[in-house]
C-alpha positions as CSV (number, residue, x, y, z in Angstrom):
1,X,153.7,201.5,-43.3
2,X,154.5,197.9,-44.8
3,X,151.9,194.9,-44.5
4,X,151.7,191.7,-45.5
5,X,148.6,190.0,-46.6
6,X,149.2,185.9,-47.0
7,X,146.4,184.5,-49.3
8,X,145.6,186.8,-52.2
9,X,142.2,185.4,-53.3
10,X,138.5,186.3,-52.8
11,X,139.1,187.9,-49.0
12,X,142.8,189.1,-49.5
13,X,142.0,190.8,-52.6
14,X,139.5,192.8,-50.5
15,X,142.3,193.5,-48.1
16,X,144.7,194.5,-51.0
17,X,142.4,197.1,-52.0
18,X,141.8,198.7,-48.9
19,X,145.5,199.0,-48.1
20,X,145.5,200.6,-51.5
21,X,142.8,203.2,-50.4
22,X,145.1,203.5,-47.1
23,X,148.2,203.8,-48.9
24,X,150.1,201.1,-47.3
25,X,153.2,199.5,-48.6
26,X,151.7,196.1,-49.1
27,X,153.6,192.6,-49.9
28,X,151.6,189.6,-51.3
29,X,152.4,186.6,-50.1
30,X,151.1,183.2,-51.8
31,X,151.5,179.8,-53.1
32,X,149.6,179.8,-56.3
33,X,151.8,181.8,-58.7
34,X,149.5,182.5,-61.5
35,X,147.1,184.3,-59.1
36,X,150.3,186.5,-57.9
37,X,150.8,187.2,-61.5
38,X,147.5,188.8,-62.0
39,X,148.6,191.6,-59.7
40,X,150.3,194.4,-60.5
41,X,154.6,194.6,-60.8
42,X,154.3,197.0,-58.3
43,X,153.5,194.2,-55.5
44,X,156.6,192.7,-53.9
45,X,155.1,189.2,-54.6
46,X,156.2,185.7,-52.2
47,X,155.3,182.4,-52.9
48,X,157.6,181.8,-49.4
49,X,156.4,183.2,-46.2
50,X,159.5,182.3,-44.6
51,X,161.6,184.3,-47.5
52,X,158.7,187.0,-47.4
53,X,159.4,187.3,-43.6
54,X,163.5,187.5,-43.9
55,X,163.3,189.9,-46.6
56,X,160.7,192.1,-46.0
57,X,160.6,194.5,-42.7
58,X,156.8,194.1,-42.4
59,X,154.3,196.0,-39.8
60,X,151.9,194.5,-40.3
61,X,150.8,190.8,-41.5
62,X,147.2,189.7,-42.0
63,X,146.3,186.2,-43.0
64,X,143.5,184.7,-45.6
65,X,143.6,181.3,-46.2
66,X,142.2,178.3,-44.7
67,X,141.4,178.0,-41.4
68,X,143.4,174.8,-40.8
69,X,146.7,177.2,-42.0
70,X,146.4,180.6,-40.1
71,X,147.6,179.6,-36.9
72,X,151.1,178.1,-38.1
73,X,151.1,181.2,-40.2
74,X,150.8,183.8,-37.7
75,X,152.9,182.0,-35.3
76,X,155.7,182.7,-38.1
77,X,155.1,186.4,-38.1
78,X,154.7,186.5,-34.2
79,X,157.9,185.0,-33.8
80,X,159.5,188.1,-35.7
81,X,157.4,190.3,-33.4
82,X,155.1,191.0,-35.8
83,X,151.3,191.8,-35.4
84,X,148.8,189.7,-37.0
85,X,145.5,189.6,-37.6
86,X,143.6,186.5,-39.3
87,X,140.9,186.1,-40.9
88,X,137.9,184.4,-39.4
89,X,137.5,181.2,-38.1
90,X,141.3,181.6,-36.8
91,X,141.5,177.9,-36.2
92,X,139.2,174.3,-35.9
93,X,140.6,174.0,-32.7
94,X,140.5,176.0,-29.0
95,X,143.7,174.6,-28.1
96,X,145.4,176.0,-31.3
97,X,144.5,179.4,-30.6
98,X,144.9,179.8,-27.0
99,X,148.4,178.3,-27.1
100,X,149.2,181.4,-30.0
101,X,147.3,183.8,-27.7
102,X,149.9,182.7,-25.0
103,X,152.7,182.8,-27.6
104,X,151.6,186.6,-28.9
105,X,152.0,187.7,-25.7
106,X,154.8,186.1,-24.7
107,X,156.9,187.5,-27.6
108,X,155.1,191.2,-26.9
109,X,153.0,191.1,-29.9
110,X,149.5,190.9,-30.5
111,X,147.2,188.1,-32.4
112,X,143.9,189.6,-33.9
113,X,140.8,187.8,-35.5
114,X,138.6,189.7,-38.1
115,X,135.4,191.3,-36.8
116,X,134.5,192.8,-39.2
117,X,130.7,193.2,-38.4
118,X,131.9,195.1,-35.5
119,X,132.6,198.1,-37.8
120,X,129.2,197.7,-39.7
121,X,126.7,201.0,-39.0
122,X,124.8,198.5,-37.6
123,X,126.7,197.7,-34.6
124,X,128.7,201.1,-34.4
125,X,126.1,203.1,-34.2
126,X,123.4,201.2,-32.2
127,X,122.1,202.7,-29.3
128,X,121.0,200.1,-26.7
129,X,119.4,201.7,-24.0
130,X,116.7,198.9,-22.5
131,X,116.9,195.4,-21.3
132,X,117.0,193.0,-24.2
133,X,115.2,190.0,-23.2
134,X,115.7,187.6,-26.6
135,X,117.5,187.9,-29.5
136,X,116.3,185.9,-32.9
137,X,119.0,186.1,-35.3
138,X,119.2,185.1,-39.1
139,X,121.9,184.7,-41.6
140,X,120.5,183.0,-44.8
141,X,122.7,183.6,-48.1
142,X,122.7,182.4,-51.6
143,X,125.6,181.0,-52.4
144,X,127.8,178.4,-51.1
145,X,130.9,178.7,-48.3
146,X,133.6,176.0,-48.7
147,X,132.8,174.9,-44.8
148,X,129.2,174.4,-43.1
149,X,127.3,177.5,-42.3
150,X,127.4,176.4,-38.5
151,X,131.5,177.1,-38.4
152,X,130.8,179.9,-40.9
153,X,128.1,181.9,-41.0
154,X,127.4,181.4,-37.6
155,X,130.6,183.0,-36.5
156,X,129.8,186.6,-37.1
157,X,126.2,186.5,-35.1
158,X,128.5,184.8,-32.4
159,X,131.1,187.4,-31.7
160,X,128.3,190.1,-32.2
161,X,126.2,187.9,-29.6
162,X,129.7,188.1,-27.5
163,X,130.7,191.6,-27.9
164,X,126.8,193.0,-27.1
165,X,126.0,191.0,-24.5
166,X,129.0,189.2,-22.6
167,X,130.4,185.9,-23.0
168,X,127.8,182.9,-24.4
169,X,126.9,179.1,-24.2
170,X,125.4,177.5,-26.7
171,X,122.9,174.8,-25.4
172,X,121.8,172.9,-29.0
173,X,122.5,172.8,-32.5
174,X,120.2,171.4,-35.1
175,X,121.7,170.3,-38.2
176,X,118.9,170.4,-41.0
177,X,121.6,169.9,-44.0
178,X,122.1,173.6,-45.4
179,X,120.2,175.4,-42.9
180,X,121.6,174.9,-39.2
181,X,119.6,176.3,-35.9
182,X,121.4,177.3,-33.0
183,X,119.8,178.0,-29.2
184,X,122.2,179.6,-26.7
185,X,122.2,182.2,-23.7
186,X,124.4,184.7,-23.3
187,X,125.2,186.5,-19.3
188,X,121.9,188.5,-20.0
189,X,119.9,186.8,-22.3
190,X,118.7,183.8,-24.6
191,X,119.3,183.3,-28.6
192,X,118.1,181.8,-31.5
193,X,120.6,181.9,-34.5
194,X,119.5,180.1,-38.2
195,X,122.3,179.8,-40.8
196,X,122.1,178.9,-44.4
197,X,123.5,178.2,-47.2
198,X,122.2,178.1,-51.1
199,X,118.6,179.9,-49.0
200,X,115.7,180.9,-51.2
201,X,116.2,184.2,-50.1
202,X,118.8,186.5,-48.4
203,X,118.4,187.3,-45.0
204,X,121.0,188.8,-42.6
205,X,118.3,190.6,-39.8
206,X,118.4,190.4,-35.8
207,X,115.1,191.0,-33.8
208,X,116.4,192.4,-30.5
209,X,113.3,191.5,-27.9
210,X,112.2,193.4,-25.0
211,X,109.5,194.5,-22.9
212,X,109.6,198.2,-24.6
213,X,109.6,196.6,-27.6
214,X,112.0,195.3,-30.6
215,X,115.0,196.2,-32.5
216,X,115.3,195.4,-35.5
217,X,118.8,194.9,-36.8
218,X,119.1,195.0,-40.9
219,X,123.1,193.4,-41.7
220,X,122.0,192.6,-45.2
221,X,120.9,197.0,-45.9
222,X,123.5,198.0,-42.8
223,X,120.9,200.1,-41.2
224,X,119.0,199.7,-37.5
225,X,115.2,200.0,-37.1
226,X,114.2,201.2,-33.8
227,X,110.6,200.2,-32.5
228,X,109.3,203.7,-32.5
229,X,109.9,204.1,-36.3
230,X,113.4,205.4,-36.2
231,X,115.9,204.4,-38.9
232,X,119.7,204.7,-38.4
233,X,120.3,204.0,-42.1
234,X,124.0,203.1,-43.6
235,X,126.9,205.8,-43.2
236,X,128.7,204.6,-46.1
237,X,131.8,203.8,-43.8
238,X,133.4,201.4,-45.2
239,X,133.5,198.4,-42.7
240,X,136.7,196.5,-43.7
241,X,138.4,199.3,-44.3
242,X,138.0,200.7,-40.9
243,X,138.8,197.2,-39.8
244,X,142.1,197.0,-40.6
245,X,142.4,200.8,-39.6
246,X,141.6,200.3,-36.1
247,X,143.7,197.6,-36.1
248,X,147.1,199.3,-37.2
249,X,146.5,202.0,-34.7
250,X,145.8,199.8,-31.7
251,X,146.5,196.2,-31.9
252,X,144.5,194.4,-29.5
253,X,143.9,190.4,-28.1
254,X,140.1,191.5,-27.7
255,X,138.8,189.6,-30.8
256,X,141.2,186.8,-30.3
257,X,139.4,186.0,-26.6
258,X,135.9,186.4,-28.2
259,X,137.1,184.1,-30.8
260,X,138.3,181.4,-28.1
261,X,135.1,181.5,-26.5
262,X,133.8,180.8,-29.7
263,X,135.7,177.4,-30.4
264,X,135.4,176.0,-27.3
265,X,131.6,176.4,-27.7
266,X,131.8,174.6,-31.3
267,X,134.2,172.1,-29.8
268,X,131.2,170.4,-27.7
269,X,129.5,170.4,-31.2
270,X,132.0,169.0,-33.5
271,X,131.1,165.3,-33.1
């Protein structure tokens, strides 16, 4: 199994390791060549995509770099009939996406978008057996992101949001500097999201509200608190690991429709 992984820094050198742990045949693809050079020799190493692509007979490619990049990236890849997946947000703009969606298929591959709090213990092992009425969502961190938390942050509740509970609208977006608040429906229910960046304190916790009572969702300690005292705490599965696992073994456009959804709703927000 060869992959490719274009962007080797914070995020790709998370991907790098797992496709250690997997024992892939992995090929590092990036423009800064003193960060290549802090790998190992045993890295084929690209500062060329285009190069990378012609002499490489890749599986695989996933993408890490800026958002404004990964769709002419992957489009590269897709044209060679190779599956991608990128990392999250996959592009500013709905347009972008939708018209590599159309391309993917066309050329019988498939375009993918990290999810990876879909392979949390949290979400893989929640049992939702009850209406949920409201959900009140946080996602307050530390440190800083190199975009606002509302195109950030705000994109993993989203696709959760999206994958629980059906497609979403967002209906207003308050933009209080670092901290951004967020009211939307979803086909079975209303939200509230808050996003931070640079918080006081770290909170990643979702309050799933019904008439039986709440859920309480803890990202931050991966674990689910149910309302009659049970506690589904972490499995120690790695998440990203199984990402990209589940990914090799069966590509799919699921995340890339999710994400759509996503950008068109942030598209009415982006004046």
């Amino acid at each position: 199994m060869k992959v490719g992984i274009v962007g080797t820094g914070n995020m790709g050198s998370k991907y790098i390791n797992k496709f250690d742990n997997l024992g892939y045949d992995t090929v590092l693809i990036d423009i800064d060549t003193d960060r290549l050079k802090s790998y190992p020799d045993r890295y084929k190493k690209y500062t060329d995509i285009d190069e990378a692509l012609k002499k490489e007979d890749l599986n695989y490619l996933f993408i890490a770099t800026d958002p404004r990049s990964h769709i002419p990236l992957a489009k590269k890849a897709i044209e060679r009939e190779i599956n991608v997946m990128v990392e999250k947000p996959p592009s500013i703009n709905p347009s972008e996406l939708e018209e590599a969606i159309n391309f993917a298929q066309k050329k019988g591959t498939v375009l993918s978008v990290s999810e990876i709090e879909l392979r949390s213990n949290t979400i893989r092992n929640l049992k939702l057996n009850r209406k949920i009425d409201d959900v009140e969502a946080y996602r307050l961190n530390l440190g800083r992101g190199y975009i606002n938390p509302f195109y950030d942050l705000a994109w993993h509740d989203l696709y959760i949001m999206s994958y629980l509970f059906g497609s979403f609208k967002i209906k207003k977006v308050l933009d209080r500097g670092d901290i951004f608040d967020v009211f939307g429906e979803t086909e079975s229910n209303e939200f509230f999201l808050q996003v931070a960046w640079s918080h006081k304190y770290l909170r990643r916790e979702w309050l799933l509200k019904g008439k039986e009572g709440n859920i309480i969702l803890d990202f931050a300690q991966d674990r689910i608190i149910y309302d009659d005292g049970t506690v589904k705490e972490k499995d120690n599965i790695d998440k990203l690991e199984l990402m990209i696992k589940q990914f090799v073994e069966a590509p799919s456009f699921e995340s890339s429709y999710r994400a759509l959804n996503i950008l068109k709703e942030f598209e009415k927000f982006s004046a």
